[in-house]
C-alpha positions as CSV (number, residue, x, y, z in Angstrom):
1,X,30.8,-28.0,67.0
2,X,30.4,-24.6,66.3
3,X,28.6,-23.7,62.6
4,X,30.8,-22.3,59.9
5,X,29.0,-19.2,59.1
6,X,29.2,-18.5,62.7
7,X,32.3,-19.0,62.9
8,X,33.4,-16.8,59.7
9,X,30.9,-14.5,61.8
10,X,33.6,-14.2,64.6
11,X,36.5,-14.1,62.9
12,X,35.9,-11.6,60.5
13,X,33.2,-9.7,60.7
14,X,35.4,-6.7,61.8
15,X,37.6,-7.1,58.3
16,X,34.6,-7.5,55.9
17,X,32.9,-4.6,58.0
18,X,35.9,-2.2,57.3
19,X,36.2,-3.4,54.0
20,X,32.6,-2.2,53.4
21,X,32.7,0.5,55.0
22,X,35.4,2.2,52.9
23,X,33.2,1.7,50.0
24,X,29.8,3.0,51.6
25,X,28.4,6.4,51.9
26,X,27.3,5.4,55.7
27,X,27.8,3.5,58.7
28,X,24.0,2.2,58.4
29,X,24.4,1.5,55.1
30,X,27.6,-0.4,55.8
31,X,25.9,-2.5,58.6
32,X,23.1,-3.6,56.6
33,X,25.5,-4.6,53.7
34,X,28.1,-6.8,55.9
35,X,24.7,-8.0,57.5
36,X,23.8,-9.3,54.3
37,X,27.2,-10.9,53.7
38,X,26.8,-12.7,57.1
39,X,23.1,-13.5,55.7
40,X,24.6,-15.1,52.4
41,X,27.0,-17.1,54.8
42,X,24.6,-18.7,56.6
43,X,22.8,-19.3,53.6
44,X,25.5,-21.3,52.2
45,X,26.6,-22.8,55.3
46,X,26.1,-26.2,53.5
47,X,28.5,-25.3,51.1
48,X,31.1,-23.7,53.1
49,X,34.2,-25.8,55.0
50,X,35.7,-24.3,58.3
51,X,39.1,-25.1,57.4
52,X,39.3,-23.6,54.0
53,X,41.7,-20.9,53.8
54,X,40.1,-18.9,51.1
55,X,37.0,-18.3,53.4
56,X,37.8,-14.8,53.7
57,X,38.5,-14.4,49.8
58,X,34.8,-15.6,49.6
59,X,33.6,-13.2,52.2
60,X,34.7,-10.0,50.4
61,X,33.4,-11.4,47.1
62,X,30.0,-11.7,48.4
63,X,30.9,-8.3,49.8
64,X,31.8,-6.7,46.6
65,X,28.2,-8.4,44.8
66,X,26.3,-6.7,47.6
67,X,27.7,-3.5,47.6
68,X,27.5,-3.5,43.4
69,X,23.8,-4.4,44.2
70,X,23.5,-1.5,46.5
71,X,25.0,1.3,44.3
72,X,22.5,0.1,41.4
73,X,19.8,0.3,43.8
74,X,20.9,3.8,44.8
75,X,21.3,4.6,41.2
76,X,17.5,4.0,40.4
77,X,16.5,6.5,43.7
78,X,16.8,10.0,42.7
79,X,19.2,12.0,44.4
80,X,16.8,15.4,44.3
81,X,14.2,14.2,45.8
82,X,13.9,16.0,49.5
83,X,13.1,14.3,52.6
84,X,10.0,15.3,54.2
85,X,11.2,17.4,57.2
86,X,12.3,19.5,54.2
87,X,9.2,20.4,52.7
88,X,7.1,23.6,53.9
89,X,3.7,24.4,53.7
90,X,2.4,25.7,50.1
91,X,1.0,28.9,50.0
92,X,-2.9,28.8,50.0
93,X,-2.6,30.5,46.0
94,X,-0.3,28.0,44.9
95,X,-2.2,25.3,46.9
96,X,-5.0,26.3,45.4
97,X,-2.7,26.4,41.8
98,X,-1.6,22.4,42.5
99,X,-5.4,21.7,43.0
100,X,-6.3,22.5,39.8
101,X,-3.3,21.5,38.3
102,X,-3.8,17.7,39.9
103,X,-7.3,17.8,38.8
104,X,-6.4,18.4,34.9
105,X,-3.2,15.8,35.2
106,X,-6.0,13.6,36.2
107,X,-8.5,14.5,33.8
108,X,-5.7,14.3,31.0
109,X,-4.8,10.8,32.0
110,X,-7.9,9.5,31.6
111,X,-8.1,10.5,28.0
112,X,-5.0,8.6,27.2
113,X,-5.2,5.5,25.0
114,X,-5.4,2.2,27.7
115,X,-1.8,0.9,26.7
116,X,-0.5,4.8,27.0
117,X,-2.3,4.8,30.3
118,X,-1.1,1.7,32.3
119,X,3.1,3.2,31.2
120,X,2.1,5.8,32.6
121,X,0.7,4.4,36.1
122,X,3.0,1.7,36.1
123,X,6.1,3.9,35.6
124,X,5.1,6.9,36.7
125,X,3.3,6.5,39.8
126,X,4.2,2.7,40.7
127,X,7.9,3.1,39.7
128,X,8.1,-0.1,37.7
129,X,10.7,-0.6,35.4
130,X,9.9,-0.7,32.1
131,X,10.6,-4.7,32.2
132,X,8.3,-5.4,34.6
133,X,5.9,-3.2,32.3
134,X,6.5,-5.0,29.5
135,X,6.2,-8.0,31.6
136,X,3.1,-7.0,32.7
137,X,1.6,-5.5,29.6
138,X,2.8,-8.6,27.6
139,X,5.2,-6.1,25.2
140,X,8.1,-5.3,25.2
141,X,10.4,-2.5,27.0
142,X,11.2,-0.5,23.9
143,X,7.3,-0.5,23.1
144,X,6.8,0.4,26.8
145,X,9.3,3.6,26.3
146,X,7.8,4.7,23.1
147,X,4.3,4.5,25.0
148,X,6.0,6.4,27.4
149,X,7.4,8.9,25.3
150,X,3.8,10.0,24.0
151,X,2.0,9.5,26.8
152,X,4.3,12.5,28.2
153,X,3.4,14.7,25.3
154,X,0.0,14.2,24.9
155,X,0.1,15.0,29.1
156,X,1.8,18.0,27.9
157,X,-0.7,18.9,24.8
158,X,-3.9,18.4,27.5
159,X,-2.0,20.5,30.4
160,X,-1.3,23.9,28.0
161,X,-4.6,23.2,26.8
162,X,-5.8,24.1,30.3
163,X,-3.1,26.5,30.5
164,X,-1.1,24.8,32.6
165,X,2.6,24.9,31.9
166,X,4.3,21.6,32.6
């Protein structure tokens, strides 16, 4: 007897895939989604019936969830950021100008308050969202923001106190 999610597999994979791929920016992108629709399929193999006619209807649900999951993911990634065959060499001056500049960011982070600090790691360099900071920190998100918020301008203070423009 052949397994349900397997069998949804085979009989529409090439509809869900389609359906997908109209909504996605690339054909990777699409295969990993309808891959993950398949995924949650097998996942709830227990729960699915061959025989039930809304099958489909329940493919392109999970299939609508995952591609709303992807576009918030996508949101969160910043769309200037270059990839690296992009980037050149620096010029030795302004090499030599991101040295210094790297050493007083540092410098000027280590004279932030602890709480203003850890934001600014944590967000900053780590990426976390401010829930997971405020998870973490045991405060909450707004507080996390405001710590933020200073953090930046006391950075900014420190750096044109060096005379380094942010």
């Amino acid at each position: 007897m052949e397994d349900v999610a397997e069998s949804a597999f085979r009989r529409h994979y090439a509809q869900i895939y389609r359906f997908v791929r109209r909504r996605s920016a690339s054909d990777e992108q699409a295969e990993d989604v309808t891959q993950a629709v398949f995924a949650d399929a097998a996942a709830a193999r227990g729960r699915l019936r061959p025989d039930r006619p809304l099958l489909l209807g329940w493919l392109h649900r999970v299939a609508r969830r995952r591609l709303a999951d992807e576009a918030r993911r996508n949101a969160r990634t910043p769309s200037n950021v270059l990839p690296l065959e992009f980037v050149r060499e620096l010029p030795a001056a302004d090499r030599l100008w991101s040295a210094q500049s790297a050493s007083a960011l540092r410098k000027a982070i280590g004279r932030l308050p602890q709480g203003q600090r850890d934001v600014v790691v944590l967000k900053l360099i780590e990426g976390r969202s401010f829930a997971e900071i405020g998870e973490r920190l045991n405060t909450s998100p707004a507080a996390c923001k405001m710590r933020l918020v200073r953090a930046l301008e006391a950075l900014r203070d420190e750096l044109e106190k060096e005379g380094i423009t942010p």
